[in-house]
C-alpha positions in Angstrom: -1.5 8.5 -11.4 0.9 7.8 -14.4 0.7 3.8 -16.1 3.7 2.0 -16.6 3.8 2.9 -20.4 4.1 6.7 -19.8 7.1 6.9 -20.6 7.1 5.9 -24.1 7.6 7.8 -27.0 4.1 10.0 -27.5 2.2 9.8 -30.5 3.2 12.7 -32.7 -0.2 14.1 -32.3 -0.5 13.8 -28.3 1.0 15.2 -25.7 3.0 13.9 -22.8 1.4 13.4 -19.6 2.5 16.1 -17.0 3.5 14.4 -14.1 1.8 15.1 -10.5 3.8 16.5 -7.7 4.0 12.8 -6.3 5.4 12.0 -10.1 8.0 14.6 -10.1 9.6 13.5 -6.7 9.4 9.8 -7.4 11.6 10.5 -10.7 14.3 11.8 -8.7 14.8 9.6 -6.1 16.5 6.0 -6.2 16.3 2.9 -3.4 18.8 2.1 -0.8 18.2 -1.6 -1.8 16.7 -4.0 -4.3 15.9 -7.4 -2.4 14.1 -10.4 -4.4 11.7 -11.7 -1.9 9.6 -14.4 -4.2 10.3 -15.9 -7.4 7.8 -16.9 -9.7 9.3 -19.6 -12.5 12.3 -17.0 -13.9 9.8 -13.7 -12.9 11.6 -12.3 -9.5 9.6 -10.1 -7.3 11.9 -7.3 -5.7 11.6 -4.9 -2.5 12.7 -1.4 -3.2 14.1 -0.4 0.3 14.3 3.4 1.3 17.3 3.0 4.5 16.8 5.8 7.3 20.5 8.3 8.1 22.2 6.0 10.5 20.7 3.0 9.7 22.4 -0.6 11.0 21.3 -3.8 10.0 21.4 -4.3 14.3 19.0 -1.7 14.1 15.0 -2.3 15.4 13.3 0.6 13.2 9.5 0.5 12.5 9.0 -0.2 9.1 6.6 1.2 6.3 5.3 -1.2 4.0 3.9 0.4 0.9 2.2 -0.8 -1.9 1.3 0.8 -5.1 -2.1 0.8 -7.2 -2.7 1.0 -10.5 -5.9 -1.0 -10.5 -3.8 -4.4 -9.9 -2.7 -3.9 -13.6 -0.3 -1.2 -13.9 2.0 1.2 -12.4 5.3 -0.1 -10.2 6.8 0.6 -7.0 8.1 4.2 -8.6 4.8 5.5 -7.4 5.4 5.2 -3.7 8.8 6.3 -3.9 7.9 9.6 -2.4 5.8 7.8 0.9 9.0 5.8 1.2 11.5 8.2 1.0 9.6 10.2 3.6 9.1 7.9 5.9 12.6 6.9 5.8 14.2 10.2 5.9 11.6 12.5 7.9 10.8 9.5 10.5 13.7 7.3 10.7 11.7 4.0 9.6 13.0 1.6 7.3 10.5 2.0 4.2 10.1 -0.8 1.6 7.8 -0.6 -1.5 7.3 -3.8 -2.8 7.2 -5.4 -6.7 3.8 -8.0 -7.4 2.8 -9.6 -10.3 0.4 -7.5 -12.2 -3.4 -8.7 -13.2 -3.9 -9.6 -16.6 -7.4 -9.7 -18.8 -6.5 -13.2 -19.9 -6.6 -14.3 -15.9 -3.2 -15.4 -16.3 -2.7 -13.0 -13.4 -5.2 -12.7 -11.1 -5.5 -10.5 -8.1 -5.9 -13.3 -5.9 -2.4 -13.9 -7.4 -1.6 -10.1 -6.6 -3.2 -10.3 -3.1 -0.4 -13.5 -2.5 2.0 -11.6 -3.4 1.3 -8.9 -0.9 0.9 -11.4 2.1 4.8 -12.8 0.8 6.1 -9.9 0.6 5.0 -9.1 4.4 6.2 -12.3 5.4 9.6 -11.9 3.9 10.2 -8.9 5.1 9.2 -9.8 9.3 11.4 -12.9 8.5 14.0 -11.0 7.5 13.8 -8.1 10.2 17.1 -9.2 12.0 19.0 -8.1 8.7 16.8 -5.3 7.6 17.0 -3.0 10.9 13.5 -3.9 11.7 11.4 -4.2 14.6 9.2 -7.2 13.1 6.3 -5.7 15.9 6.4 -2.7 14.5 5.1 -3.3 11.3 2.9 -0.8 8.8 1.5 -1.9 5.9 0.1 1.0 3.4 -0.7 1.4 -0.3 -3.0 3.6 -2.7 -5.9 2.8 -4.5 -5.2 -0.9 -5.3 -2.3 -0.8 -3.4 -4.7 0.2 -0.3 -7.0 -2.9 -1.4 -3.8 -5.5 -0.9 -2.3 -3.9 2.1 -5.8 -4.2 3.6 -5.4 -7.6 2.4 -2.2 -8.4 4.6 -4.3 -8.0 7.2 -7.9 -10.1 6.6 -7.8 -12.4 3.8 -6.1 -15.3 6.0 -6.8 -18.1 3.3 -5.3 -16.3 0.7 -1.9 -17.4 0.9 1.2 -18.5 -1.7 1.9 -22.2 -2.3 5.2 -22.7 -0.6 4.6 -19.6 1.8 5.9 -20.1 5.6 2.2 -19.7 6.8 3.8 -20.1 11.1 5.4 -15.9 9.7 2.5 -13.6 10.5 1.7 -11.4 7.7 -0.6 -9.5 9.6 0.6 -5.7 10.1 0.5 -3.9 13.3 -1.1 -0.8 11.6 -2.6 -0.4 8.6 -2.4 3.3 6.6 -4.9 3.2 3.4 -4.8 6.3 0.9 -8.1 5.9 -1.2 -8.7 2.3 -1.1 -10.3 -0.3 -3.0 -12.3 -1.7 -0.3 -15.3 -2.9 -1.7 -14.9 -4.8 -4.5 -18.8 -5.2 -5.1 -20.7 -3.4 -7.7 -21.1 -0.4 -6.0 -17.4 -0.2 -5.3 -14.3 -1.1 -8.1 -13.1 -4.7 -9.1 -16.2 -7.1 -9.0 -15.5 -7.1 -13.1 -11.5 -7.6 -12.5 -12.1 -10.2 -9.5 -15.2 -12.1 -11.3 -18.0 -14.2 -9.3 -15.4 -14.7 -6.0 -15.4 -10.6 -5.6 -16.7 -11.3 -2.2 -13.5 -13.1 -0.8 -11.5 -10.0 -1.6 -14.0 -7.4 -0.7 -12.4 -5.5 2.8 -15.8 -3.9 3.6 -17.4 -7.4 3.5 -14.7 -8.9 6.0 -14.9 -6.5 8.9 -14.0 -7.8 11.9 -12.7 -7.3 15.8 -9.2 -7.7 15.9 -8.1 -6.1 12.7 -4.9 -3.7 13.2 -5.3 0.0 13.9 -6.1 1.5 11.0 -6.3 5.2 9.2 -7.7 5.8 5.9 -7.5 8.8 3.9 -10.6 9.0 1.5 -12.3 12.0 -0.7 -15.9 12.5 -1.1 -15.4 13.3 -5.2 -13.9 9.7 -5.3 -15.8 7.9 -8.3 -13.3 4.9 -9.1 -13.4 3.7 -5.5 -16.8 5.5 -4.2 -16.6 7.1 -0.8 -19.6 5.4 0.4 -17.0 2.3 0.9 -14.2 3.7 2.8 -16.8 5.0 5.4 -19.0 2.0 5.7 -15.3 0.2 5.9 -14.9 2.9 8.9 -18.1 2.5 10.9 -18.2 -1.3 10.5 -14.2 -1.1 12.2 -15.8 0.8 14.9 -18.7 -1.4 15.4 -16.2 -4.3 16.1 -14.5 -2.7 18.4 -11.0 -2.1 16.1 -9.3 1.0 16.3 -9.9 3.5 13.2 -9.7 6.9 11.4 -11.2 8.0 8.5 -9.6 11.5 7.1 -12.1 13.1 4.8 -11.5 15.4 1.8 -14.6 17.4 0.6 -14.6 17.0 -2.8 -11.6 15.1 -3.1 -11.3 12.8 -6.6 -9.5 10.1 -6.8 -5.8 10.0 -6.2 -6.4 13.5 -4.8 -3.8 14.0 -2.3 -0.6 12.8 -5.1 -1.7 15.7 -7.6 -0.2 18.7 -5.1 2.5 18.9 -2.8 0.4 20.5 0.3 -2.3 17.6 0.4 0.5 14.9 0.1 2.7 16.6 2.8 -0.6 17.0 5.1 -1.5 13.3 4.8 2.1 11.9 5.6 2.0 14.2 8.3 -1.3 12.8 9.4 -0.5 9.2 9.1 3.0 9.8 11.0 1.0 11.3 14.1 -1.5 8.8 14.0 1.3 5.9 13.9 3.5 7.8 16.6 0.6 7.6 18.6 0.2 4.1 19.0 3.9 3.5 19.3 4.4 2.2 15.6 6.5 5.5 14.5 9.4 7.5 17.0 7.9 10.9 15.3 10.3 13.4 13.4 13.8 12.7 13.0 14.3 15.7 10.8 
């Protein structure tokens, strides 16, 4: 995964970073839209919104709510351009990848400020289906890596919530569509030294419960920044409570595994489309 300064000038002696095959696409493609959904003092937080052919703001399209990682402290929206574009394009959903403040060493920025920015941004946009095209039930939140860890969060941390936030908008998803998670933020998984001594209020695997949306995960068993082991004790314990889940298991797979080449990231958008077409959250192929 590239960092947000990539693109600076490289020392003389070093050489520039080859982008991945999710890199390469996401350089060449631009949003429909660029919607400020929260503003922070003069810091405003924007959806990048990827518009289906045909799309009318009467429209009721499922939507595709990505988030990128970056381990809460770097990367930007960029990253997910690819996921949205294709779920746009290939599946005639309205895709937006959103903006969050990023987590800081001082603690200025916190992830518990980066997991309210999430739940905002999910709020804004069911609030603001009627203009966007969207069906406001039809609802996915996704994300990568960190990204995974705060869509996840949409979806369980219910006290976790902006000041000044309309708490009566659900920002619960309808489906949730994890590609290599943080989801267990203890110190056998990635974060406790990022969250601190409350790593256990923002640890997924330690908040399983019945009633949590549908949910697929894509996971490798090479993953040593957010350890396997998690992503399938997050799996069984889903299944134990009775919630629908799939876990989609890479031998070998490191992490960020399925960005770096262009038939693993095709195969897992594929995936994640069935699975959502499935349970009615996705109308299948549009082209």
């Amino acid at each position: 995964m590239f960092a947000a300064d990539e693109k600076k000038p490289a020392a003389a002696s070093a050489k520039p970073r080859a982008l991945d095959y999710a890199g390469q696409r996401a350089e060449k493609l631009e949003p429909d839209q660029m919607i400020v959904y929260k503003r922070i003092g003069d810091r405003e937080l924007k959806l990048h919104v990827f518009l289906p052919d045909g799309w009318k703001a009467s429209d009721k399209r499922p939507c595709f709510h990505i988030i990128h990682g970056g381990g809460w402290q770097g990367m930007s929206p960029l990253r997910m351009y690819p996921f949205a574009a294709d779920f746009a394009k290939r599946y005639g959903m309205v895709a937006v990848a959103p903006e969050y403040r990023l987590y800081k060493p001082d603690k200025s920025v916190t992830v518990f400020d980066c997991v309210e920015d999430a739940r905002s941004s999910v709020r804004y946009v069911r609030s603001h289906a009627a203009e966007l095209g969207i069906d406001p039930d039809r609802l996915v939140v996704s994300g990568a890596s960190a990204g995974g860890h705060l869509a996840a969060a949409t979806a369980m941390f219910d006290t976790v919530n902006a000041e000044g936030d309309d708490l009566s908008v659900s920002c619960e998803p309808n489906a949730l569509v994890l590609f290599f998670p943080v989801i267990d933020t203890s110190g056998e998984g990635y974060g406790q030294a990022k969250i601190g001594d409350r790593w256990e209020e923002l640890s997924p695997a330690h908040h399983v419960r019945k009633g949590i949306p549908p949910t697929i995960t894509f996971h490798g068993t090479g993953d040593t920044t957010t350890p396997f082991a998690g992503a399938k004790s997050f799996h069984e314990q889903m299944l134990a409570a009775g919630n629908r889940s799939e876990l989609i298991v890479t031998e070998g797979g490191v992490h960020g595994y399925l960005m770096r080449k262009e038939e693993p990231y095709t195969e897992a958008v594929e995936k994640a489309a069935a699975f959502l077409t499935e349970i009615g959250l996705c109308d299948g192929k549009t082209n």
